[in-house]
C-alpha positions as CSV (number, residue, x, y, z in Angstrom):
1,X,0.0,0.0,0.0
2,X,1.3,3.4,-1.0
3,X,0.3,6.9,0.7
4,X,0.9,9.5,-1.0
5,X,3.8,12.7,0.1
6,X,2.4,16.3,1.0
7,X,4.4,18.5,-1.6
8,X,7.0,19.3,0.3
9,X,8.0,23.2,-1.3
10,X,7.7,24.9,2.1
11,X,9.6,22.4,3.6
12,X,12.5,22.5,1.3
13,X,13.0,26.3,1.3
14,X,13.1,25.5,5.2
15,X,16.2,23.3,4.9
16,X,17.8,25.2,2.6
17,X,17.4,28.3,4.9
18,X,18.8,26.1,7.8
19,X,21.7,25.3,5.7
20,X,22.3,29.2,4.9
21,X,22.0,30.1,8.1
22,X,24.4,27.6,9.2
23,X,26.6,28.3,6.5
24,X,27.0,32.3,7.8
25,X,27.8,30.9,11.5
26,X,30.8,29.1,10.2
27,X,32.3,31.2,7.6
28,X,32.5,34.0,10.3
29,X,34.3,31.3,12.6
30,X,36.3,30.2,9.7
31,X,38.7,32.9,9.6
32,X,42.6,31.3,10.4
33,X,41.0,27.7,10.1
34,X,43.7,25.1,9.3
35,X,41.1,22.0,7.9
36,X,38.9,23.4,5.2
37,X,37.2,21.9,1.9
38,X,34.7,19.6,0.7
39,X,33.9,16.5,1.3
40,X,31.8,13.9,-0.4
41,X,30.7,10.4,1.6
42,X,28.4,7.4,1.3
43,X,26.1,6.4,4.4
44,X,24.2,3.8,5.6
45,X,21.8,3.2,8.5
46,X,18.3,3.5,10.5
47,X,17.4,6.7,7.8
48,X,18.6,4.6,4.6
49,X,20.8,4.2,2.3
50,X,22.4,7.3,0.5
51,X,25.4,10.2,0.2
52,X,25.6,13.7,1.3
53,X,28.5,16.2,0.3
54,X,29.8,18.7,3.2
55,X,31.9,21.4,3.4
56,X,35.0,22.1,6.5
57,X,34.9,25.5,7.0
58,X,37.4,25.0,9.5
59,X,38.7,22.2,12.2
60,X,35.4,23.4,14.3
61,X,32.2,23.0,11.8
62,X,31.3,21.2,8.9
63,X,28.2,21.6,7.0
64,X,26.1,19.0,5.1
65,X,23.5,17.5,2.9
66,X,22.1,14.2,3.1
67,X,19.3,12.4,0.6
68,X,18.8,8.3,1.8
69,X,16.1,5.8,1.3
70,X,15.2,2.4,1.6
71,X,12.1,0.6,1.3
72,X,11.0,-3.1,2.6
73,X,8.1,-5.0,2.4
74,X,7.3,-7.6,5.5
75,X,4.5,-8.9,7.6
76,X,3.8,-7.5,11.0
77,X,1.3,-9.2,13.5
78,X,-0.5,-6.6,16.0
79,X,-2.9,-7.9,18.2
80,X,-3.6,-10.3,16.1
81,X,-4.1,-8.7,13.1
82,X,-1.5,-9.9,10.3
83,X,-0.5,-7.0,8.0
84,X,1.5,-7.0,4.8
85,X,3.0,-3.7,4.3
86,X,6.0,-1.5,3.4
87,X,8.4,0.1,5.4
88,X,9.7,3.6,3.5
89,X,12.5,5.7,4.9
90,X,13.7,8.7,3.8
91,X,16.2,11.5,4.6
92,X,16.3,14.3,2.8
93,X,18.4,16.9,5.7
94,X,20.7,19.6,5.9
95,X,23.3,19.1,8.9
96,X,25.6,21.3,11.2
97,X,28.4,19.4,12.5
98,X,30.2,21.4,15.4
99,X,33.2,19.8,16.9
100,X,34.3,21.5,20.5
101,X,37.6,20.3,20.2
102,X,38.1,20.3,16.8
103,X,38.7,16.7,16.9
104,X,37.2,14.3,15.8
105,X,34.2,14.5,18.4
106,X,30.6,16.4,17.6
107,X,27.6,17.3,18.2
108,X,25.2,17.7,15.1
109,X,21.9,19.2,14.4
110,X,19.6,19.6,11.0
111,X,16.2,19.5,9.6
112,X,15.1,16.6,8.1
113,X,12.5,16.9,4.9
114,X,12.2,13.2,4.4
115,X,9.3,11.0,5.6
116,X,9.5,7.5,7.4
117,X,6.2,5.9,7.1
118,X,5.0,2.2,7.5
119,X,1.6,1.2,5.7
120,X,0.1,-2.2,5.6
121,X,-3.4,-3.8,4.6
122,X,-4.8,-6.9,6.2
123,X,-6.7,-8.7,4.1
124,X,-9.6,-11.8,4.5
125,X,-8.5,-15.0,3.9
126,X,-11.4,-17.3,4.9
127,X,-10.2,-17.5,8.5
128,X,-11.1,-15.3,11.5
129,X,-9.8,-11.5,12.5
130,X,-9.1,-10.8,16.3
131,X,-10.1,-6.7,16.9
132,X,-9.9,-5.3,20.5
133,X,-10.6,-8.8,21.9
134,X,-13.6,-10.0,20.0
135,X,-13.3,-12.3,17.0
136,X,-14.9,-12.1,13.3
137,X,-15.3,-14.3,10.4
138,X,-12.9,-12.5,7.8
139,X,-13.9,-13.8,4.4
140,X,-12.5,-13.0,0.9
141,X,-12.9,-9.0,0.0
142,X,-12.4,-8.0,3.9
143,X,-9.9,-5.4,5.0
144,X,-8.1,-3.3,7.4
145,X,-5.5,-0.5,6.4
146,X,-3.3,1.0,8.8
147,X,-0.3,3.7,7.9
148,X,2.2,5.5,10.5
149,X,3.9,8.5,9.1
150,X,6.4,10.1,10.8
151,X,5.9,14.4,10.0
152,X,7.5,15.1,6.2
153,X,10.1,17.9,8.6
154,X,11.3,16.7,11.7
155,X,14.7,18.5,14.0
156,X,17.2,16.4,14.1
157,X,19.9,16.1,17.3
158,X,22.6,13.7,17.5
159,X,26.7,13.3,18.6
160,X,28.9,11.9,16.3
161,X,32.7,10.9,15.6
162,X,34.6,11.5,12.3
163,X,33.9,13.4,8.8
164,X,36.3,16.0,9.7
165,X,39.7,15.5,8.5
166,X,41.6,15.4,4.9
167,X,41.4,12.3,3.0
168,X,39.2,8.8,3.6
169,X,37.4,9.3,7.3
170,X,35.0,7.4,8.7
171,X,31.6,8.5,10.3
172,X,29.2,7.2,13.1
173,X,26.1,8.8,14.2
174,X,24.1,8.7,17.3
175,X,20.5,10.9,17.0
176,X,16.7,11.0,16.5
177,X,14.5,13.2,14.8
178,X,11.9,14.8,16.7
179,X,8.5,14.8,16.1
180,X,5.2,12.4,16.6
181,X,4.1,10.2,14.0
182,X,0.1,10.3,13.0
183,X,-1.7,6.8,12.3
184,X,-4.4,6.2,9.8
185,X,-6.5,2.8,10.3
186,X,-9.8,2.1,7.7
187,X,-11.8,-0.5,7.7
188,X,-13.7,-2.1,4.3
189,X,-17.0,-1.7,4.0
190,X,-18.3,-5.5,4.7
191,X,-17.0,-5.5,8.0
192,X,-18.7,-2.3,9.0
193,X,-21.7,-3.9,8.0
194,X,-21.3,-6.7,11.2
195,X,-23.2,-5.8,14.2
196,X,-20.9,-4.3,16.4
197,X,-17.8,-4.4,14.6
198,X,-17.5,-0.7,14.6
199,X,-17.2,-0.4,18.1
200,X,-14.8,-2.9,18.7
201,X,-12.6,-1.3,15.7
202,X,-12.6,2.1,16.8
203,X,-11.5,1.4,20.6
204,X,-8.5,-1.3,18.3
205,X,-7.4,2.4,16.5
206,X,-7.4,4.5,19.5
207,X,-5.3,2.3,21.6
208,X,-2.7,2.1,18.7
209,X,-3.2,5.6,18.1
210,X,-1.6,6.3,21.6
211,X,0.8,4.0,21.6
212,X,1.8,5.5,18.2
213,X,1.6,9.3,19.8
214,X,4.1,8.3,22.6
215,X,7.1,7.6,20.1
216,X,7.6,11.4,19.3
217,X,10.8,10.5,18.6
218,X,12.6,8.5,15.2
219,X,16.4,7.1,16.3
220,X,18.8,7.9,13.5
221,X,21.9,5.5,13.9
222,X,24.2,5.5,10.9
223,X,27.7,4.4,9.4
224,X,29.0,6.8,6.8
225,X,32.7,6.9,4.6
226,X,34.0,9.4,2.7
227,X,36.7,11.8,1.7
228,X,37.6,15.0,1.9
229,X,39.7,17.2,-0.8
């Protein structure tokens, strides 16, 4: 099952902004620096698979641009519900790497404009469908949809080691990017036509609906190489 993305316009200009802005802090602190130049890298992890390209203002900040995806289909059993779905991540971010002591040390922060999202459709197969406690015939033509979406912009805060020096350097990154995640859960039409279903199915969506709204955080763990001219 695919959802659609929000254009994302607004969103963009935002990062790029964030990238400007951060650009300005370090050129000002750039002045004497001994590590400058750019640097281009490949990186892998919790946000996907992708590249970024930087640029070492000096042996204190770095700035950076990161696009990553990765997609996977797999079957996830909730409550007893058996869904077939796709996991999507994406990373789309602008980064500000500031090392205190201009090793190889640093905290980072960004904005994310990509979108992790899982979406997944049960569907009858003759047997019998669990919801909230109470079982159901689920014959052929039955379904229930459910999708969590991360926000399409989300902060991003982390610490991190590497990407700072001339040459091949490694990367590792320790993070999350902030924001609650929404979840959308329909039912077909034939099941709303069994007595009492309806009930039972909208007390099943609230209670995943706050155990989705207490995760307001996605953790960003990542592996990156890459090298510096």
């Amino acid at each position: 099952m695919r959802i659609p993305h929000t254009p994302m316009t607004t969103h963009q200009s935002s990062a790029i902004a964030l990238l400007a802005l951060a650009s300005l802090t370090a050129v000002h602190a750039a002045e004497g620096s001994s590590t400058s130049g750019i640097m281009v890298y490949a990186v892998g992890g919790t946000g996907g698979i992708g590249g970024g390209v930087g640029y070492h203002f000096n042996d204190f900040f770095t700035v950076r641009g990161e696009i990553a995806s990765y997609n996977y289909s797999d079957k996830v059993d909730q409550d007893g519900i058996n869904y077939t779905g796709d996991l999507k991540l994406a990373t789309k971010a602008a980064y500000l790497d500031i090392h205190p002591l201009s090793g190889a040390f640093r905290f980072t922060v960004g904005l994310d404009n990509g979108r992790t999202e899982f979406g997944g459709a049960a569907v009858g197969n003759g047997g019998t469908i669990d919801v909230n406690g109470t079982s159901y015939s689920y014959g052929a033509g039955d379904s229930i949809t459910a999708a969590v979406r991360y926000p399409s912009t989300m902060p991003y805060v982390g610490i991190g080691w590497g990407l700072n020096g001339g040459g091949f350097n490694l990367g590792l990154d320790f993070g999350v990017n902030i924001g609650s995640p929404d979840l959308v859960m329909t039912r077909s039409a034939s099941l709303g036509a069994i007595p009492g279903f309806d009930a039972n199915f909208d007390a099943q969506r609230a209670k995943y609906a706050k155990d989705v709204a207490d995760v307001n955080v996605f953790p960003i763990i990542k592996i990156s190489v890459g090298y510096s001219f």
